[in-house]
C-alpha positions in Angstrom: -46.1 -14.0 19.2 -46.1 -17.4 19.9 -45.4 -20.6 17.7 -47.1 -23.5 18.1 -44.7 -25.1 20.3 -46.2 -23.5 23.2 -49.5 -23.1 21.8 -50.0 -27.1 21.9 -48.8 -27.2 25.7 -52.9 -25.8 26.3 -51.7 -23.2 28.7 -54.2 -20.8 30.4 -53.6 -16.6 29.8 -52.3 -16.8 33.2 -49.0 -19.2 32.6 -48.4 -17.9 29.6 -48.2 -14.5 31.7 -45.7 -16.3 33.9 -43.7 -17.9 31.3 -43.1 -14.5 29.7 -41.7 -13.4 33.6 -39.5 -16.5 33.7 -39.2 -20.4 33.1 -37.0 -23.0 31.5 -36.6 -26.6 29.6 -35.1 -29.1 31.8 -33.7 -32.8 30.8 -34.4 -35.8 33.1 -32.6 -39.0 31.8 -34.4 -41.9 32.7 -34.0 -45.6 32.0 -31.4 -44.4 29.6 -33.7 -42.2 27.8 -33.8 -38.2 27.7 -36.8 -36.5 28.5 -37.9 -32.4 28.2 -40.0 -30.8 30.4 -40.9 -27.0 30.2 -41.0 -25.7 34.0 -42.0 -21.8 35.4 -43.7 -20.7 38.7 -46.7 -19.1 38.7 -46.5 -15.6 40.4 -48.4 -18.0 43.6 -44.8 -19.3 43.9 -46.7 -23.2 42.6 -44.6 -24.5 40.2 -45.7 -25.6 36.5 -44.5 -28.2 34.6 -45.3 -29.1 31.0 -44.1 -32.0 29.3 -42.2 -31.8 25.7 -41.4 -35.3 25.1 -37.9 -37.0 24.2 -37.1 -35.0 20.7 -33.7 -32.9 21.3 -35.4 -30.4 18.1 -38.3 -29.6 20.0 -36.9 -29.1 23.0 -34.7 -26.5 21.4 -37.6 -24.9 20.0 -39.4 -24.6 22.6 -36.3 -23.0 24.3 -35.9 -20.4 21.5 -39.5 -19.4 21.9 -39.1 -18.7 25.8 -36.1 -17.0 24.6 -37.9 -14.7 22.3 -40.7 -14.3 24.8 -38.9 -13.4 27.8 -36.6 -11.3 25.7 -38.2 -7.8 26.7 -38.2 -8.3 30.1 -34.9 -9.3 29.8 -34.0 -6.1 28.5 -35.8 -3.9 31.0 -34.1 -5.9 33.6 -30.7 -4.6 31.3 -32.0 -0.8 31.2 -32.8 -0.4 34.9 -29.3 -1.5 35.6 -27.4 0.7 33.4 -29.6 3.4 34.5 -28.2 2.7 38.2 -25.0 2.3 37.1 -25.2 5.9 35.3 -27.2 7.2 38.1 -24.1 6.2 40.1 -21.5 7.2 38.3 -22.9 11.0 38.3 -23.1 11.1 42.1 -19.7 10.1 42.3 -18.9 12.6 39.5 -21.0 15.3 41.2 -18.8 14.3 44.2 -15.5 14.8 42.9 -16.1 18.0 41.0 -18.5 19.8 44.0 -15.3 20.8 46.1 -13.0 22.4 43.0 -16.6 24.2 41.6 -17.4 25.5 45.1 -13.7 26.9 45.1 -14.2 28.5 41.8 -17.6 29.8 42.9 -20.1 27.4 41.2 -22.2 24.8 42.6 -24.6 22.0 41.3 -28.2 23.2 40.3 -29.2 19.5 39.7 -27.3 18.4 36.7 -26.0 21.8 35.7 -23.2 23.9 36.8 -23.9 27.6 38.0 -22.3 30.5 39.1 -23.3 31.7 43.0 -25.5 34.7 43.0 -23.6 37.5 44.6 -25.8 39.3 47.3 -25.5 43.0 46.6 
């Protein structure tokens, strides 16, 4: 889903690959003037850059399209670390509550609780 921002920047499948993994707008100011440039790294680790001229607007928009694009991976990047986090907290929890269980005469089956078999 791109706009065509991007689309007039005549990038190959491959950057626009690595633009969806990462990249930015940068300002230069030179001789007094402000310049945009989009800039990513390839997954090669060689660094891209695209010129976007000197208009503030389309800078912006350029921005909100990387934004937009990079907006799922983003978001996995969110999930897998609240699924640590949880993953982390339940060890701990598992933890604290293995001692008081085992004295009761339950233990952990992975995440449930269950009674000890009695050998008869």
């Amino acid at each position: 889903m791109t706009t065509p921002h991007i689309d007039t920047l005549d990038l190959t499948a491959e950057e626009m690959t690595a633009l969806r993994r990462q990249g930015f707008v940068s300002q230069e100011r030179r001789h007094g003037r402000m310049f945009f440039k989009l800039r990513f790294r390839m997954p090669t680790g060689k660094q891209c850059v695209r010129y976007l001229g000197t208009d503030p607007a389309v800078a912006e928009e350029v921005q909100q399209e990387l934004f937009e694009m990079q907006m799922v991976r983003r978001m996995n990047r969110e999930l897998a670390k609240l699924v640590r986090k949880a993953g982390q907290k339940l060890q701990s929890s598992k933890e604290t509550l293995g001692p008081a269980l085992a004295k009761a005469g339950y233990h952990f089956h992975g995440l449930s609780v269950r009674r000890k078999r009695v050998v008869k």
